[in-house]
N, C-alpha and C positions, 0 to 999 in steps of 0.2 A: 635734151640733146637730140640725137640723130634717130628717134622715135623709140628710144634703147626705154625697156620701164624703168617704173620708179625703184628704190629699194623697199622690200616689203619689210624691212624691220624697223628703217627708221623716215622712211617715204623721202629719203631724199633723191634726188634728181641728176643728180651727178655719180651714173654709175659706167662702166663700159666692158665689152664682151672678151672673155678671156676663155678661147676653145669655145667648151659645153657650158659653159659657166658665167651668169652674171655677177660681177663685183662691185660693191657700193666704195665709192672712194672716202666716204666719212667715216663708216664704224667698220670697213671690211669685210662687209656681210658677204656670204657670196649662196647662189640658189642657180638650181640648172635651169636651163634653156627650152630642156623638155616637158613635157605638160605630166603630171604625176597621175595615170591613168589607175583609180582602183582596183585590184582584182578582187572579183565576187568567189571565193574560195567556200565554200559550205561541209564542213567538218562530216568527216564520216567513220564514223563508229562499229569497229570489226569485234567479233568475239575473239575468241583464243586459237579457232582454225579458219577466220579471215570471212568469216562470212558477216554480211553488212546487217548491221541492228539496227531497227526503225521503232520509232514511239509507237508502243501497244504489242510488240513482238511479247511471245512467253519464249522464256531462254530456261536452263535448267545448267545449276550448278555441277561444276567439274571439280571440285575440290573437297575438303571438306574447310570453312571459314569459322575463324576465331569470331566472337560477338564482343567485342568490347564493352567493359562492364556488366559479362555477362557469364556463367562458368558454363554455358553452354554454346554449343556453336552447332551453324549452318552443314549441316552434313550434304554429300556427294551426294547427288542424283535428286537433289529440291526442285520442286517443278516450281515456278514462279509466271503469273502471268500481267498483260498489261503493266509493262516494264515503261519509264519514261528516263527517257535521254537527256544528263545535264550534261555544261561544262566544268572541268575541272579532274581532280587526281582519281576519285570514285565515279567515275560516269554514268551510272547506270542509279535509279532512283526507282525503289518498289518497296510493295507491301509481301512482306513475308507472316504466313502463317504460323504461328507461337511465336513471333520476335515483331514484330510492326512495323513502322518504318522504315528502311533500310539506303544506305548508300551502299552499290558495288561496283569493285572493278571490271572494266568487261574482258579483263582478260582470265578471268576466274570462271566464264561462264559460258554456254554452246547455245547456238539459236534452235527452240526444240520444235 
């Protein structure tokens, strides 16, 4: 038609402008006008008094944490160093001395 696009769901050619909105007159798709600009948003990672955690920080435990499957637990004031930052519920990803491994929250723990 009148330079108007195609429809992107089902390519057809017969579509026309409604407001912000294009609509396909076959299957009534309809998609805006405006171009869908990504935002580069990059996650940033606070301890428990908002200071920002970077991959390789040593942080040092404020609680004392349960070890799942383990009858001991993470006691208050663990120095932990070379800390790596995932995503997800536990964000925080270290090796801890007598327990190995570990995933922690970072809101359980101070940038030391």
């Amino acid at each position: 038609m009148d330079g108007l696009p195609f429809c992107p769901k089902c390519k057809c050619e017969y579509t026309y402008e409604n407001g912000s909105l294009f609509v396909c007159t076959e299957c009534d798709h309809e998609w805006s006008t405006t171009p869908v600009v990504p935002v580069d948003e990059k996650r940033v990672w606070k301890d428990a008094y908002g200071n920002e955690l970077k991959d390789g920080d040593a942080i040092q435990v404020i609680k004392d944490l349960k070890v799942k499957g383990s009858s001991s637990s993470v006691k208050v004031g663990t120095k932990v160093k070379n800390i790596r930052l995932i995503d997800g519920d536990h964000d925080i990803s270290c090796k801890i001395d007598g327990f190995g491994l570990m995933q922690i929250k970072s809101e359980f723990v101070k940038k030391a």
